[in-house]
C-alpha positions in Angstrom: -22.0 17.8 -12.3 -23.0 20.8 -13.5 -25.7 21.7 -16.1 -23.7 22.0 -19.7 -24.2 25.0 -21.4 -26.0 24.1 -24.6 -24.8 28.0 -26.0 -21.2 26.8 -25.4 -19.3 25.9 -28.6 -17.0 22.8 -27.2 -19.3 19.5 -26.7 -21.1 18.4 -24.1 -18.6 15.9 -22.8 -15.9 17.9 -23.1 -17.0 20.4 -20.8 -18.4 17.6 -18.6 -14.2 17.0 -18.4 -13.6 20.6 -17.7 -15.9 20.5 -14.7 -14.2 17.4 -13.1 -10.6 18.5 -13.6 -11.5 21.6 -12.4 -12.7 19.6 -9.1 -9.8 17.5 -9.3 -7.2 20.3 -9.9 -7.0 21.6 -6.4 -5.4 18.2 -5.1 -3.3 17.7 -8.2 -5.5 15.0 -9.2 -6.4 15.5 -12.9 -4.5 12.3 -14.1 -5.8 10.1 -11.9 -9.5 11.2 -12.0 -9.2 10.8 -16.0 -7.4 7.2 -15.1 -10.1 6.6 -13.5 -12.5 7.8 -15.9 -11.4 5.8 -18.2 -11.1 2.8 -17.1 -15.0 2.9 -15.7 -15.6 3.8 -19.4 -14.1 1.0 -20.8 -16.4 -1.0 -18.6 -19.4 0.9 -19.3 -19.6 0.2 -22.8 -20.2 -3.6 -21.8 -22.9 -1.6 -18.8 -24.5 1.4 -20.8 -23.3 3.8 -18.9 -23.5 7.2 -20.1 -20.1 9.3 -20.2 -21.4 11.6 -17.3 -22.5 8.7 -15.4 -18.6 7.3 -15.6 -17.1 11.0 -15.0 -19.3 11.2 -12.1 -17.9 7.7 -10.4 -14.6 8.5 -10.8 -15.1 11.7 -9.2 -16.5 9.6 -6.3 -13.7 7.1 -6.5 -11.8 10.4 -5.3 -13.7 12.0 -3.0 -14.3 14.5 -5.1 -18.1 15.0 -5.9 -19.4 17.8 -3.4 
């Protein structure tokens, strides 16, 4: 992932989304990296994972981080 731009006026995680789809959207795989997303999420609560730690699995879960 990217740096966030601290200047930006959306939050942090949201453009921590932006960044994935925008690396998901050239396979048409937005929906399914945000499946994924969340259901990492949902286990990271239990984990204490941090929301870019589970944006940045489900990226790997489809091939998608460079």
């Amino acid at each position: 992932m990217q740096p966030t731009n601290p200047n930006e006026p959306r939050p942090t995680e949201a453009q921590l989304c932006h960044q994935a789809l925008e690396k998901a959207r050239p396979w048409g795989l937005e929906a399914e990296l945000m499946w994924s997303a969340m259901n990492i999420a949902a286990e990271a609560n239990a984990h204490g994972t941090t929301f870019e730690q589970a944006l940045d699995q489900a990226l790997d879960e489809w091939d998608l981080n460079d």
